[in-house]
Residue frames as a rotation matrix with the C-alpha (Angstrom) as fourth column:
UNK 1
0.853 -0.145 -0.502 -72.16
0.520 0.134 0.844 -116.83
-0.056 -0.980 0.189 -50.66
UNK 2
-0.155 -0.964 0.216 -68.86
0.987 -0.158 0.001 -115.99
0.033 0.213 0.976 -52.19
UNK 3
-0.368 -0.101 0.924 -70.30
0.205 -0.978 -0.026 -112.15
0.907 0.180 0.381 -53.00
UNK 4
0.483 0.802 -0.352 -71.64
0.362 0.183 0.914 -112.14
0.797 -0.569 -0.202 -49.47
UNK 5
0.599 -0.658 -0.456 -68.25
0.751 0.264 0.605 -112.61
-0.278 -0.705 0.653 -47.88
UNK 6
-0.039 -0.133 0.990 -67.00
0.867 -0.496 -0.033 -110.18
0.496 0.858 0.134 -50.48
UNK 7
0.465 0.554 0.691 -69.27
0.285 -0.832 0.475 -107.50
0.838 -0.025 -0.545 -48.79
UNK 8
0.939 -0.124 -0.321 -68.07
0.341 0.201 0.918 -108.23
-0.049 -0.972 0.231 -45.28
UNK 9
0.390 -0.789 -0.475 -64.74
0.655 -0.125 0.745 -107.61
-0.647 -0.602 0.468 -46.01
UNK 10
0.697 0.306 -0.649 -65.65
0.072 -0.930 -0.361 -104.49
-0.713 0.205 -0.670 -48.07
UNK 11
-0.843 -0.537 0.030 -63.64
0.104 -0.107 0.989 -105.11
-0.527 0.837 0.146 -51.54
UNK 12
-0.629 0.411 -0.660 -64.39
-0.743 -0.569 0.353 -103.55
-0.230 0.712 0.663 -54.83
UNK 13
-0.505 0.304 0.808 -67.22
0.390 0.915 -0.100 -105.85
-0.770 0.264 -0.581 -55.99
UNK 14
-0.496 0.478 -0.725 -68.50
-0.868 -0.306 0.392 -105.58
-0.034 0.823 0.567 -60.02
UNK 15
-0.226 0.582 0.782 -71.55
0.256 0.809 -0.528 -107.87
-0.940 0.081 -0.332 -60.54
UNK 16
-0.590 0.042 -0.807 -72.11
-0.801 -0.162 0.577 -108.31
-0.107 0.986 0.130 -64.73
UNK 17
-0.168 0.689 0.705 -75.07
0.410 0.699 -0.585 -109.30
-0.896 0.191 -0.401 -66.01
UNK 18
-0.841 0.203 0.502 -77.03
0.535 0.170 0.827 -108.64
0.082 0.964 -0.252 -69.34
UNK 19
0.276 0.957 0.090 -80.36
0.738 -0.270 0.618 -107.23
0.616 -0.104 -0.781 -67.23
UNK 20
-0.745 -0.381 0.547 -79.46
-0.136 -0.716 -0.685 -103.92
0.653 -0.585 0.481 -65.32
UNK 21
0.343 0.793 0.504 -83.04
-0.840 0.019 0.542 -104.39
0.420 -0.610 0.672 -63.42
UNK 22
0.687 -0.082 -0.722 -81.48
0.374 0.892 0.255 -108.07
0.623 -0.445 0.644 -61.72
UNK 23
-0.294 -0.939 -0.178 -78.72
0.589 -0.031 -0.807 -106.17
0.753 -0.342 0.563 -60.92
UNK 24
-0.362 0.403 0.840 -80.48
-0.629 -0.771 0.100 -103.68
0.688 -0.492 0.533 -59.10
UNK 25
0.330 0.886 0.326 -82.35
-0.788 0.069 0.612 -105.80
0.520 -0.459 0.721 -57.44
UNK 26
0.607 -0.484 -0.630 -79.43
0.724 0.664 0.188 -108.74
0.328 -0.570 0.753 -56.00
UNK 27
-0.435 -0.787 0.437 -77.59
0.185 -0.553 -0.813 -105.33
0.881 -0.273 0.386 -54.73
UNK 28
-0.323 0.545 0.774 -80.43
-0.658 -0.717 0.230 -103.89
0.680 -0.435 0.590 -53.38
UNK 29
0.889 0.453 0.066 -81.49
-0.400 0.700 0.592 -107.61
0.222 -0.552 0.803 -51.56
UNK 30
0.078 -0.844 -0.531 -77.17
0.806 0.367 -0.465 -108.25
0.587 -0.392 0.709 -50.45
UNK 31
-0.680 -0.426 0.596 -76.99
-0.124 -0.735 -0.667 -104.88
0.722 -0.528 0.447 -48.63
UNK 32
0.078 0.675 0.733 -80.59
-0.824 -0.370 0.429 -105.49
0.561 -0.638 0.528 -47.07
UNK 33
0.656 -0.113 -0.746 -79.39
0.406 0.886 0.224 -109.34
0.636 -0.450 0.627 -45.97
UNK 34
-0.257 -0.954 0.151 -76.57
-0.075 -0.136 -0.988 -107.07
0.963 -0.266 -0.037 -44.10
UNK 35
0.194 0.564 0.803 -79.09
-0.277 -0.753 0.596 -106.22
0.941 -0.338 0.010 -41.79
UNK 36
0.757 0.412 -0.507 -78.25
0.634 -0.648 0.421 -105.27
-0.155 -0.640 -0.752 -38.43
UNK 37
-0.386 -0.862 -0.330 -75.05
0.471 -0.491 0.733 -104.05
-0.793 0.128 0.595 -40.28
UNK 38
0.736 0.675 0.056 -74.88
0.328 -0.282 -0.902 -101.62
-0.592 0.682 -0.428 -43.56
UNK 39
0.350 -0.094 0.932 -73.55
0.936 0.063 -0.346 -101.06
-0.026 0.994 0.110 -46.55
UNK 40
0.365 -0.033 -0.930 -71.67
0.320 -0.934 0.159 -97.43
-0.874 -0.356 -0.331 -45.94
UNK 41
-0.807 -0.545 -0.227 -69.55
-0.165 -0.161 0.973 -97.12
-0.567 0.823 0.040 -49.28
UNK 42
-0.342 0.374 -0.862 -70.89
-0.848 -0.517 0.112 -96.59
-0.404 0.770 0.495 -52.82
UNK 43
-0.337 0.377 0.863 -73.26
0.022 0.919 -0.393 -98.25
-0.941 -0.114 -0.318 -54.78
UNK 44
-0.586 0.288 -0.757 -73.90
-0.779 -0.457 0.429 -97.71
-0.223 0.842 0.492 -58.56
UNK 45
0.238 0.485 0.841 -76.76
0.004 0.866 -0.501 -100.52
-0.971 0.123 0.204 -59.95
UNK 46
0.582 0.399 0.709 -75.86
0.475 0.541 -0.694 -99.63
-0.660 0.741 0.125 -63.30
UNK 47
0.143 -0.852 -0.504 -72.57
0.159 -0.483 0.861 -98.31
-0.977 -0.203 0.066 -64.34
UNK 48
0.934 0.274 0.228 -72.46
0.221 0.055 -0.974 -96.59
-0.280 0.960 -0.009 -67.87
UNK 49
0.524 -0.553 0.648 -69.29
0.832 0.171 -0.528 -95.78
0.181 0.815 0.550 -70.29
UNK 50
0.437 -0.162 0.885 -68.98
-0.098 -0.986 -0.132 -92.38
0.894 -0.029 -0.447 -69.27
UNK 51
0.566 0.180 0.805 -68.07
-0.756 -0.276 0.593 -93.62
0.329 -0.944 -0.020 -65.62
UNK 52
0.798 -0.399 -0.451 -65.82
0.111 0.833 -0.542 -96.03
0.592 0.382 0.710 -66.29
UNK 53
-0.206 -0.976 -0.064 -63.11
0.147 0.034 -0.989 -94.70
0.967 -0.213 0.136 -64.08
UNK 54
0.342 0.410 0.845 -65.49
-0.924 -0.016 0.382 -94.79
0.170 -0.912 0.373 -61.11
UNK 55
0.940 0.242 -0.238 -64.08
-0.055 0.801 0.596 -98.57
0.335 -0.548 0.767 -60.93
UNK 56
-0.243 -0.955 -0.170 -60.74
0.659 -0.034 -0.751 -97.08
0.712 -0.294 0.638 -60.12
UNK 57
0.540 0.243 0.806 -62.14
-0.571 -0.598 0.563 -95.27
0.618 -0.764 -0.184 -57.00
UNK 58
-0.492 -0.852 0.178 -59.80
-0.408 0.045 -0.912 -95.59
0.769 -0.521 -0.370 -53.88
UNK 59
-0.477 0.584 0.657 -62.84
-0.854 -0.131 -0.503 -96.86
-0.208 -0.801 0.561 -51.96
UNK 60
-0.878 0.296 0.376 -64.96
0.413 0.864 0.287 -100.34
-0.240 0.407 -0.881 -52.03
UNK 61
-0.357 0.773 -0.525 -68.19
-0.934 -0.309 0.181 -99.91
-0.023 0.554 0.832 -53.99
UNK 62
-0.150 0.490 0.859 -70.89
0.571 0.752 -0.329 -102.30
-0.807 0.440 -0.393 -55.39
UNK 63
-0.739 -0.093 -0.667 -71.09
-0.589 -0.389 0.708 -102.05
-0.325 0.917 0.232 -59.32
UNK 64
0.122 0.547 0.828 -73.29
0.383 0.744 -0.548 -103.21
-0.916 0.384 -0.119 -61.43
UNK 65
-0.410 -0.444 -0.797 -72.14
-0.512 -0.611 0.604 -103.33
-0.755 0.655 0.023 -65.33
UNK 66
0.492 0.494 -0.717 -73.96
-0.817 -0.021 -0.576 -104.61
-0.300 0.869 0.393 -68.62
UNK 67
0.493 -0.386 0.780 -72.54
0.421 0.890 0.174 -107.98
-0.761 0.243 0.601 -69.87
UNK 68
0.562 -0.351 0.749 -71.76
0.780 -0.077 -0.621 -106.21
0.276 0.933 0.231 -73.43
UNK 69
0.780 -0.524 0.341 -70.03
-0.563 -0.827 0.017 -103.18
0.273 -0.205 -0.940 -71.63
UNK 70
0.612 -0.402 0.681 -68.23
-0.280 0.695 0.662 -105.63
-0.740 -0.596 0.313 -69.66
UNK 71
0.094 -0.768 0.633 -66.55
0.505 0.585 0.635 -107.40
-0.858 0.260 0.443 -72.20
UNK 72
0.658 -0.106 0.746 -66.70
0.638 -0.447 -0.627 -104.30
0.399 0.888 -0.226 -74.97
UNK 73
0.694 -0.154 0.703 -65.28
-0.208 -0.978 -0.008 -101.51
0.689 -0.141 -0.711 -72.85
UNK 74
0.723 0.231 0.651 -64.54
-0.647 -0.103 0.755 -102.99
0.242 -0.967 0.075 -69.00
UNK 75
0.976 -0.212 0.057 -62.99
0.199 0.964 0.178 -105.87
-0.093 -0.163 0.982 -69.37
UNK 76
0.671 -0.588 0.451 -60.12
0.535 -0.036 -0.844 -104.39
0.513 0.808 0.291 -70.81
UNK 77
0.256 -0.766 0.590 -59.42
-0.291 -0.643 -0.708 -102.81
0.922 0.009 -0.387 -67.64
UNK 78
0.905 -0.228 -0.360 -58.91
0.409 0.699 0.586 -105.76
0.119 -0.678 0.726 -65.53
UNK 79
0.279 -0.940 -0.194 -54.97
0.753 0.340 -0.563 -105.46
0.596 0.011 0.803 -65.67
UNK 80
-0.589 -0.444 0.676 -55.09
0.080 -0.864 -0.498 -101.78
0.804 -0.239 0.544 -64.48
UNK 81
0.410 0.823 0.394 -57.69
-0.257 -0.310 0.915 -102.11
0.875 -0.477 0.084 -61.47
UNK 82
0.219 0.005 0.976 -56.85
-0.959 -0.186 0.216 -102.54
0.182 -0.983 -0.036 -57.86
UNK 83
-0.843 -0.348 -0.410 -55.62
-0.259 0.931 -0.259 -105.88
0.472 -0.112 -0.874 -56.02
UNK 84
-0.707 0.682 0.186 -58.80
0.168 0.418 -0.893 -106.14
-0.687 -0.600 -0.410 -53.74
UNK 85
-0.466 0.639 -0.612 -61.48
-0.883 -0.287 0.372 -106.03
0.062 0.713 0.698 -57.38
UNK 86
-0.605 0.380 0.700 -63.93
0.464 0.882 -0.077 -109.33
-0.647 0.278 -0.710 -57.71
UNK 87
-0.635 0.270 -0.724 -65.51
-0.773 -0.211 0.599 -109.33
0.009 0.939 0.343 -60.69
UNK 88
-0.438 0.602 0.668 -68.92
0.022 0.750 -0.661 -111.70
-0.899 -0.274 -0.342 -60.41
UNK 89
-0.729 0.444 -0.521 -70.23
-0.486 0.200 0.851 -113.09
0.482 0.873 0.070 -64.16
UNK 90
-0.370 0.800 0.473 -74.03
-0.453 0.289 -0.843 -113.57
-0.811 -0.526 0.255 -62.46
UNK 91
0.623 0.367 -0.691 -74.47
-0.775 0.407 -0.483 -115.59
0.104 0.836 0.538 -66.03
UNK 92
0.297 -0.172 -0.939 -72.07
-0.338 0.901 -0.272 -117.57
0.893 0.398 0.210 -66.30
UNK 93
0.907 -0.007 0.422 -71.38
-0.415 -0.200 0.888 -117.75
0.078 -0.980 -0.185 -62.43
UNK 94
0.208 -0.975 0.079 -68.02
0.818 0.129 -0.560 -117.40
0.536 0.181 0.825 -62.52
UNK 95
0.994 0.029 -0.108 -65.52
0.065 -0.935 0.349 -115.24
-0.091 -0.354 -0.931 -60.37
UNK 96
0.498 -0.772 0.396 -62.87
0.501 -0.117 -0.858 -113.33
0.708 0.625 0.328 -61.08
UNK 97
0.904 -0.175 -0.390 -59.78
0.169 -0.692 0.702 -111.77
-0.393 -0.700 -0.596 -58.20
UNK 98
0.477 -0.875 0.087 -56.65
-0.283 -0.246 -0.927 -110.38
0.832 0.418 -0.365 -58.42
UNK 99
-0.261 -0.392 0.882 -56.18
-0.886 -0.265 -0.380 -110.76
0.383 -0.881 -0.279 -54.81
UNK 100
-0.675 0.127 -0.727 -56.54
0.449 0.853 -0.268 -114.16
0.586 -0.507 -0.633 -52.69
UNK 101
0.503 0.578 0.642 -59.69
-0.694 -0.172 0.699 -113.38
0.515 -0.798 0.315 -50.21
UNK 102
-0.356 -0.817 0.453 -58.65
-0.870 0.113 -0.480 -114.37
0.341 -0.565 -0.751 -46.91
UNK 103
-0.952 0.038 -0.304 -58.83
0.044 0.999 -0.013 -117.79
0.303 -0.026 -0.953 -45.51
UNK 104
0.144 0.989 -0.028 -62.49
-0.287 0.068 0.956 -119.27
0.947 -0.130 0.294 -44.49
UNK 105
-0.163 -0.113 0.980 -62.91
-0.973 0.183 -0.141 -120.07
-0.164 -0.977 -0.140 -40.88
């Protein structure tokens, strides 16, 4: 629900898993749950090493990143990303902001 609300109010969102194909496929089934709205900003399902400063883009995005990138490569640039980043651990379901999301109704 939490990456749902996430979408709605269009912040960076990185989903880490271990399977790039799951990821693909809980992006590809949250943008289609927008429906009669859409998804206009970037989507990557599987975000490699080389592209690593695509999660400093000035824009909101859906990511998807490799568990072992994640915590070999990525992780390391928590401190320097953006205030609106969430960071979803779709293993250990766990989330990570820098920013407070705004109250719930």
């Amino acid at each position: 629900m939490e990456i749902f609300i996430c979408i709605l109010h269009e912040r960076k969102i990185v989903l880490v898993n271990s399977d790039p194909l799951l990821n693909a496929t809980i992006i590809q089934t949250l943008t289609t749950l927008l429906f009669p709205l859409s998804w206009p900003c970037s989507i990557v399902s599987c975000l490699s090493p080389a592209l690593a400063d695509y999660l400093d883009a000035p824009f909101p995005y859906i990511v998807g990143v490799q568990k072992k990138l994640w915590q070999e490569s990525f992780a390391s640039r928590w401190e320097r990303m953006d205030e609106d980043v969430v960071v979803f651990d779709l293993q250990a379901q766990t989330m990570q902001f820098k920013n407070a999301l705004p109250p719930k109704p």
